[in-house]
C-alpha positions as CSV (number, residue, x, y, z in Angstrom):
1,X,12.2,-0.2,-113.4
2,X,8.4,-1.4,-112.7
3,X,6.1,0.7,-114.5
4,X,8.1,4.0,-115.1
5,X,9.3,3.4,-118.8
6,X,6.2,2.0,-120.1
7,X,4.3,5.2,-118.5
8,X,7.1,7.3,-120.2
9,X,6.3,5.5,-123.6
10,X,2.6,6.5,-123.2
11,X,1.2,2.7,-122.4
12,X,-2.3,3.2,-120.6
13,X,-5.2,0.9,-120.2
14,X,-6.5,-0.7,-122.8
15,X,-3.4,-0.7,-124.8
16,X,-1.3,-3.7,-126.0
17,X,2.5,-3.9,-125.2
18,X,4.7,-6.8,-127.0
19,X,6.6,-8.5,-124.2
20,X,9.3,-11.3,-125.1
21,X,7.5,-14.6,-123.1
22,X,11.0,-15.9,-122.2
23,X,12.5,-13.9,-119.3
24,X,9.8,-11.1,-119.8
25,X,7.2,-12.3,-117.0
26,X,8.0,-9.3,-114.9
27,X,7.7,-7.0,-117.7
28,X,4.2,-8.7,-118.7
29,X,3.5,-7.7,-114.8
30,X,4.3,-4.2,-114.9
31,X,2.0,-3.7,-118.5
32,X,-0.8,-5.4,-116.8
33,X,-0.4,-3.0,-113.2
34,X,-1.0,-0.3,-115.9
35,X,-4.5,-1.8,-117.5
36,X,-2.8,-3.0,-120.8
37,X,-2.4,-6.0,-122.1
38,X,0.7,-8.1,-122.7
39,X,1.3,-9.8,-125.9
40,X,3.9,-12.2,-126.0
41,X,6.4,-13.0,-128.9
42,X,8.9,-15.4,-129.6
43,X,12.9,-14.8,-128.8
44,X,16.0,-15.6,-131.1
45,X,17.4,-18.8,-130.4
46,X,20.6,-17.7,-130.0
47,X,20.3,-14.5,-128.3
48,X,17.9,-15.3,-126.1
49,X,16.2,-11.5,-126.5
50,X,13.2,-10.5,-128.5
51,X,12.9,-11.7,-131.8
52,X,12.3,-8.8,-134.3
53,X,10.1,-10.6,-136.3
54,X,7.9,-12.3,-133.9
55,X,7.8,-8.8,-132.6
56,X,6.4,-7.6,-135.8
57,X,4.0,-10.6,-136.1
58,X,2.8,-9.8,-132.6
59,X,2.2,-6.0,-133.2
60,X,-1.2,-5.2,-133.9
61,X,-3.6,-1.6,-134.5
62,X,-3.9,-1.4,-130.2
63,X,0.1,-1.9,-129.7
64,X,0.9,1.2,-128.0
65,X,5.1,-0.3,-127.4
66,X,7.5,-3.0,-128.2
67,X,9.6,-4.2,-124.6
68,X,12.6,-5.4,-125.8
69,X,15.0,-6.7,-123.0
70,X,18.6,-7.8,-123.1
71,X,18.9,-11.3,-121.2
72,X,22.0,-12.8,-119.7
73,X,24.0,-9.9,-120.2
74,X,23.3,-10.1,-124.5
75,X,22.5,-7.0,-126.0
76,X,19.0,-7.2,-127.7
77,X,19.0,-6.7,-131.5
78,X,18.1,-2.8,-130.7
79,X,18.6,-1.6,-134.2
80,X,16.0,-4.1,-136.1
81,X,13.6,-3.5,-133.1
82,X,13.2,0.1,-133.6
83,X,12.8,-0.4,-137.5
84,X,9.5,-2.3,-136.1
85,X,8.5,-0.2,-133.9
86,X,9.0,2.6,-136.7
87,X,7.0,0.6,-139.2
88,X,4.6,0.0,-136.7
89,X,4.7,3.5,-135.5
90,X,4.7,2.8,-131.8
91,X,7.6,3.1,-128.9
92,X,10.2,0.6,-128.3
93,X,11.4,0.3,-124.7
94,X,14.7,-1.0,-123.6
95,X,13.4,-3.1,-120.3
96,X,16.9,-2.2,-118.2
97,X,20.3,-0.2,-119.7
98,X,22.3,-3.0,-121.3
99,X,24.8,-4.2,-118.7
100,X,28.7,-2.6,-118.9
101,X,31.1,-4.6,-121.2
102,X,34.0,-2.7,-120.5
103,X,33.6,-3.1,-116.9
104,X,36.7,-5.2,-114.9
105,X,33.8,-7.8,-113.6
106,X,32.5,-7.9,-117.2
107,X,35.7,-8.7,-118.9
108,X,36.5,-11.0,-116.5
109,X,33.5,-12.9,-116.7
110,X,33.5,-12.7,-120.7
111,X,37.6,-14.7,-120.3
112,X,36.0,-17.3,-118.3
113,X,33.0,-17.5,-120.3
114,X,35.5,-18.0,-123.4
115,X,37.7,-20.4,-121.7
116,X,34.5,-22.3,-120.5
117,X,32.8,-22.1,-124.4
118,X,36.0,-23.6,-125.6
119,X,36.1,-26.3,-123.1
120,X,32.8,-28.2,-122.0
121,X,31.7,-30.8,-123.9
122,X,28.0,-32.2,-123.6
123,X,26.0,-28.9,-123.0
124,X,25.7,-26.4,-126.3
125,X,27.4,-23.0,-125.4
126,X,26.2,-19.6,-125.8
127,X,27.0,-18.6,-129.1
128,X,28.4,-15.1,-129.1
129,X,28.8,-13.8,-132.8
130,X,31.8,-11.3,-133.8
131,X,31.2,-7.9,-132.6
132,X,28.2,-8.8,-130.4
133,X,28.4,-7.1,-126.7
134,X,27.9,-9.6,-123.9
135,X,28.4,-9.3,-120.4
136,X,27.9,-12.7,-119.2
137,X,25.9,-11.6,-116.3
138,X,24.7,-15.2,-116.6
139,X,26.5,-18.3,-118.8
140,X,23.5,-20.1,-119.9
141,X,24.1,-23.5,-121.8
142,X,21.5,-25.7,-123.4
143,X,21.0,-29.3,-122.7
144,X,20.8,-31.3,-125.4
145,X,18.7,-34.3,-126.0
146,X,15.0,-34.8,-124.2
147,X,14.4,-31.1,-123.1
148,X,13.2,-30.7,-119.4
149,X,13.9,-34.2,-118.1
150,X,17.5,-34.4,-119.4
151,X,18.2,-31.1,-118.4
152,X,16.7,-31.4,-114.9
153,X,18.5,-34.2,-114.1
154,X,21.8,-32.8,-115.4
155,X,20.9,-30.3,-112.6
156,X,20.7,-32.6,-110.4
157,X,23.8,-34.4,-110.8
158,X,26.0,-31.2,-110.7
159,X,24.6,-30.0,-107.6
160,X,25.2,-33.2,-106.0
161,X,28.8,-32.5,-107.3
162,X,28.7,-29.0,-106.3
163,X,28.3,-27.2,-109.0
164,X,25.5,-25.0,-108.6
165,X,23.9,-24.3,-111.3
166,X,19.5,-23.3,-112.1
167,X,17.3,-22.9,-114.5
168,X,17.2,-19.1,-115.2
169,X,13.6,-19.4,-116.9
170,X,11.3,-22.4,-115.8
171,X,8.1,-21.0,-117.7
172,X,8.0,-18.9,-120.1
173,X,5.0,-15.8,-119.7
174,X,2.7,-17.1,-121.5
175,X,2.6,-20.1,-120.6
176,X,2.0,-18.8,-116.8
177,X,-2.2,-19.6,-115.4
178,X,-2.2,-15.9,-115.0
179,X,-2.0,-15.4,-118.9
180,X,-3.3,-19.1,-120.2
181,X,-2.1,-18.0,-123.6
182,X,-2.9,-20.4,-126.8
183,X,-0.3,-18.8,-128.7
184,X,2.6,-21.2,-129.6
185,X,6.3,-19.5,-129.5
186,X,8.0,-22.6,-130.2
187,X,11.5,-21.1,-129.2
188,X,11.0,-19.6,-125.9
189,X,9.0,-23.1,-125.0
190,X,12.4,-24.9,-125.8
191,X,14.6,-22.9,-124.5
192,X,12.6,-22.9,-121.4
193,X,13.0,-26.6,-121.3
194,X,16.5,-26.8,-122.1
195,X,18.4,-24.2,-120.8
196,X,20.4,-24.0,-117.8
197,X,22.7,-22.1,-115.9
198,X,26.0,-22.9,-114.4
199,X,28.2,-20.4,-112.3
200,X,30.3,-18.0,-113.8
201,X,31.5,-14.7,-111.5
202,X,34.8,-12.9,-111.4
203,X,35.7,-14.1,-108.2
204,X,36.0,-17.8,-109.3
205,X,39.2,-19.6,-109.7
206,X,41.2,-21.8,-112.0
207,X,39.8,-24.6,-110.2
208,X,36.4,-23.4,-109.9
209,X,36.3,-23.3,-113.5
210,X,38.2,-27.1,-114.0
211,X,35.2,-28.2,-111.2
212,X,32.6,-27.2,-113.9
213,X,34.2,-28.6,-116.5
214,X,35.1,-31.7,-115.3
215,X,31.0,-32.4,-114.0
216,X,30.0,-31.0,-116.9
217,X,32.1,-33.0,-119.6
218,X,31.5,-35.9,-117.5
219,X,27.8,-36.0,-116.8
220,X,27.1,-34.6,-120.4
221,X,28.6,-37.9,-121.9
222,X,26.4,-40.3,-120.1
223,X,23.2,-37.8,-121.6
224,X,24.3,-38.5,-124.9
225,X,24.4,-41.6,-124.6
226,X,21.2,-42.4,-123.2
227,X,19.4,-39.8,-125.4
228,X,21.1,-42.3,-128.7
């Protein structure tokens, strides 16, 4: 994608673009490769994607655009990000197309995901509302109990059980030394320290899945406990 949208949309130096912080570092790259400036804003908790109203919060009289992009396979809340950028009266730019849903991989993925949602115990599921596209490119959990250490060491343990599983966001943008920002997106900054990512692909088994679950279930336990 690099630089070729944002051009499209008119950003040019000096500008100010609206970047989501978590999962939007290479986005924040390609605005600054262009002489504008990146200004980060919180995500939805759930989603994962832009939040419309940190977005709006984040706009400002140099904001030439507003990046939204859709993250783990969710589809971004396009609608209520273009009413911003119409309020706002500058261009809204979807990062990447929004993954296939109807795709065989895709709905295979999304039946795991389900049966996986209905059966792990420990970890907090991605919540997927009625009539919300997602195409589970990634099955992000969250970790509950003392952020980064807990979840870190829950990474441990499943790898050392197999499972290989990672931490899709690590930092969020602003919080990266290129960008040193003092703003505080409270959301992205715990999401970065609780989420994690455990393997989901079409090509997995029955017993692939039961492997997961079982570690999971299993390990998530003893991090309740020791988090009570």
């Amino acid at each position: 994608m690099g630089t070729t949208q944002l051009t499209t949309a008119g950003v040019g130096a000096g500008d100010e673009v609206v970047v989501p912080s978590f999962g939007g570092a290479d986005v924040a790259q390609a605005v600054r490769e262009l002489g504008a400036r990146p200004v980060f804003a919180d995500i939805d908790p759930d989603t994962y994607c832009l939040d419309p109203v940190s977005a709006a919060r984040a706009a400002g009289r140099r904001t030439a655009a507003l990046v939204l992009v859709h993250l783990f396979g969710h589809r971004a809340d396009m609608a209520a990000l273009r009413a911003v950028g119409e309020r706002h009266g500058v261009s809204v730019v979807e990062w990447e197309p929004m993954p296939r849903t109807d795709a065989i991989d895709a709905v295979r993925r999304r039946q795991y995901a389900t049966s996986l949602s209905r059966r792990l115990r420990g970890v907090v599921a991605p919540l997927v509302p009625d009539g919300v596209e997602h195409a589970f490119t990634e099955y992000v959990v969250r970790v509950p109990g003392n952020g980064r250490p807990d979840r870190d060491a829950l990474r441990r343990a499943l790898r050392m059980r197999g499972v290989d599983c990672g931490v899709p966001v690590r930092v969020p943008a602003h919080r990266l030394p290129e960008y040193a920002s003092a703003v505080r997106l409270p959301q992205a900054e715990r999401a970065a320290d609780e989420c994690l990512s455990l393997p989901l692909s079409a090509a997995m088994t029955k017993k692939d899945l039961q492997r997961v679950v079982s570690a999971c279930n299993g390990l998530g336990g003893l991090l309740r406990e020791r988090a009570g």
